[in-house]
C-alpha positions, -999 to +999 in steps of 0.1 A: +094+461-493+111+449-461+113+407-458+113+410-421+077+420-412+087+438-376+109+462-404+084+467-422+060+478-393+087+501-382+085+512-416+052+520-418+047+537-387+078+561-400+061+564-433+023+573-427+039+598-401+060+616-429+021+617-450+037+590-472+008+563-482+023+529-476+020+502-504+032+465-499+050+447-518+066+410-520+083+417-553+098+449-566+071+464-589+083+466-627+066+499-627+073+525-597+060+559-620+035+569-593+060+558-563+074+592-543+105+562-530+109+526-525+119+514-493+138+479-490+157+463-461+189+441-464+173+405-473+148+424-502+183+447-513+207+417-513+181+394-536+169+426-560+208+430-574+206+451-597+174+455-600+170+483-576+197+504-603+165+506-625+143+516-602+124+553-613+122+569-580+144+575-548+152+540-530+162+538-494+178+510-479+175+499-441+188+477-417+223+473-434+258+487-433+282+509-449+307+485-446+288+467-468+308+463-499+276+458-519+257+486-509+286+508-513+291+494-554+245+499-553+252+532-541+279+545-571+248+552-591+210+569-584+186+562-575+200+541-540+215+570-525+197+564-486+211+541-461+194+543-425+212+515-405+183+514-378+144+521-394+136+533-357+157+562-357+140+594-373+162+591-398+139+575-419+108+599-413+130+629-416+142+610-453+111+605-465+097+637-459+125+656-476+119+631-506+082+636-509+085+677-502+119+684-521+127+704-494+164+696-492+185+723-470+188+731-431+199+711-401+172+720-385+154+690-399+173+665-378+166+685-345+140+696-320+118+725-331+130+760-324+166+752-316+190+776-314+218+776-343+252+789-344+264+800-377+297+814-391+310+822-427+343+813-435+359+829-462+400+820-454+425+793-440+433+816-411+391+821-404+388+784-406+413+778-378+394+800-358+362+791-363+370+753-353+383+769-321+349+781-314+328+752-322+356+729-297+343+755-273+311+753-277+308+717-278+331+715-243+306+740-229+271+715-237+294+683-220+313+669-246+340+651-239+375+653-251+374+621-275+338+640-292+359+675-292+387+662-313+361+642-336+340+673-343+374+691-348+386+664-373+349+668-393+347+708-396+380+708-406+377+684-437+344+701-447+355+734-447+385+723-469+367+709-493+338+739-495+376+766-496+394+746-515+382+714-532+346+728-544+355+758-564+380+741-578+361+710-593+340+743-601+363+758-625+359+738-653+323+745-655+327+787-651+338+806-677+346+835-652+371+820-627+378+851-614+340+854-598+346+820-582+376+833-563+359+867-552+326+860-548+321+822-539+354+810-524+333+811-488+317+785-469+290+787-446+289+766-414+262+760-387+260+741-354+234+731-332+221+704-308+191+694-295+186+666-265+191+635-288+217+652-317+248+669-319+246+685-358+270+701-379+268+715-414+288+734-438+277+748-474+293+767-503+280+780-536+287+758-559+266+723-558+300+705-573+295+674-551+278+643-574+265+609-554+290+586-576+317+612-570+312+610-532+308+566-527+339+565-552+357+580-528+341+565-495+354+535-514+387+540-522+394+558-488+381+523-474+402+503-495+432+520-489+427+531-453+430+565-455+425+596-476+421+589-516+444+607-534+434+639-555+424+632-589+403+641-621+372+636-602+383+656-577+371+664-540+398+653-515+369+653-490+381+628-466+350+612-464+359+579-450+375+601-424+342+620-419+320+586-419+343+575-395+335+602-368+295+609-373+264+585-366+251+601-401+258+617-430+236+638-450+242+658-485+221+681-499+229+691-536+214+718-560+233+707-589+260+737-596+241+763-573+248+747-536+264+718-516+256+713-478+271+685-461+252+676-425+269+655-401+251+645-368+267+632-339+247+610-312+240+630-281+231+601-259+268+587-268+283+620-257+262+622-223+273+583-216+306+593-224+307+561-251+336+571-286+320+547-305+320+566-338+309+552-369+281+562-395+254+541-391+231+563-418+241+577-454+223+603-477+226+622-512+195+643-518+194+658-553 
């Protein structure tokens, strides 16, 4: 359902290609049980309200912004829980694929087939420390510039905090045997890659402690007051504002209380033009 009918091509083309059938609307359907997602750009999002917080099956918004206050107070509950800022990017095919499929996990998604990924696991402070070290490498070695280095520094280094540190410990409530969270799941599993378009980190852990209202709460209150939210009851000091901040997307993958992977992906045509425009144009919770 996209007002502007040049979206909506866009939207079709990224659709059909993803083997989603494409059905047209004007209005928002009071009935969406046979719908795989609903699709709706700014104009249709900012006139449904909260209409969209009824809707039965995934909703993805595109064309608007994370800045957005609006979107961000949609987004505090299911089903809105996709933003893609540009409907040309393969964002949106690569979404609706995972939606239709419920095939959640891998990087690999958001690059070229058969790339080649770096992985580490990370099960200490002192491994995390080295482990950015490597990555800065790396990304020095396929041209990145300084200004990219310290931003993929900065991200790495807030996910693997949370997946050591934050995770198991929103997990404990949940576990009888907190002893098994310390020695067999306090690790964290990151990956790199890149491909000719994207730079793409990711880092997992066992648990699948992160929830979609848990996360926007705190891209909102890191927004409101400029910085990191503090620690509380709901947990996760993620730093996400911090991580939205530095990527051109961010992408979380959750198998509620078995995994969490967090996939950040950084524009390679910025790097290569040497541009440190960072912001996240593109948001996602898949559950």
């Amino acid at each position: 359902m996209c007002a502007d009918r040049v979206v909506a091509r866009v939207v079709e083309r990224a659709l059909t290609a993803a083997g989603v059938a494409v059905d047209h609307r004007d209005t928002i359907p009071a009935e969406l049980a046979d719908a795989a997602l609903l699709v709706v750009d700014r104009a249709t999002r900012l006139a449904a309200g909260d209409i969209l917080r009824a809707a039965s099956c995934p909703v993805v918004v595109v064309g608007d912004d994370v800045d957005d206050d609006g979107l961000i107070t949609l987004m505090l509950e299911a089903p809105v829980s996709h933003l893609v800022g540009d409907p040309t990017n393969a964002d949106l095919g690569i979404t609706s694929e995972k939606l239709v499929s419920g095939d959640l996990f891998g990087l690999e998604k958001y690059l070229a087939p058969n790339t080649k990924v770096g992985e580490r696991v990370v099960s200490s402070d002192p491994e995390r420390r080295v482990v950015i070290g490597e990555v800065c490498a790396w990304a020095e070695a396929i041209g990145a510039r300084k200004p990219v280095v310290h931003r993929l520094a900065n991200v790495v280094d807030e996910l693997l905090m949370n997946a050591l540190h934050d995770a198991p410990r929103e997990s404990k409530p949940n576990i009888a045997d907190h002893g098994a969270i310390d020695k067999l799941h306090k690790r964290a599993v990151l990956r790199w890659a890149c491909d000719a378009n994207t730079i793409a980190i990711s880092v997992g852990d066992a648990f699948g402690a992160l929830r979609q209202r848990d996360m926007i709460d705190h891209v909102r209150r890191a927004k409101e007051e400029r910085g990191r939210p503090e620690l509380d009851s709901h947990g996760a000091g993620l730093g996400l504002y911090l991580v939205l901040a530095n990527v051109a997307s961010l992408v979380v993958n959750v198998d509620p209380g078995r995994r969490t992977e967090v996939v950040c992906l950084f524009d390679r045509a910025a790097v290569d033009q040497r541009a440190v425009e960072p912001r996240a144009k593109s948001l996602h919770v898949f559950t």
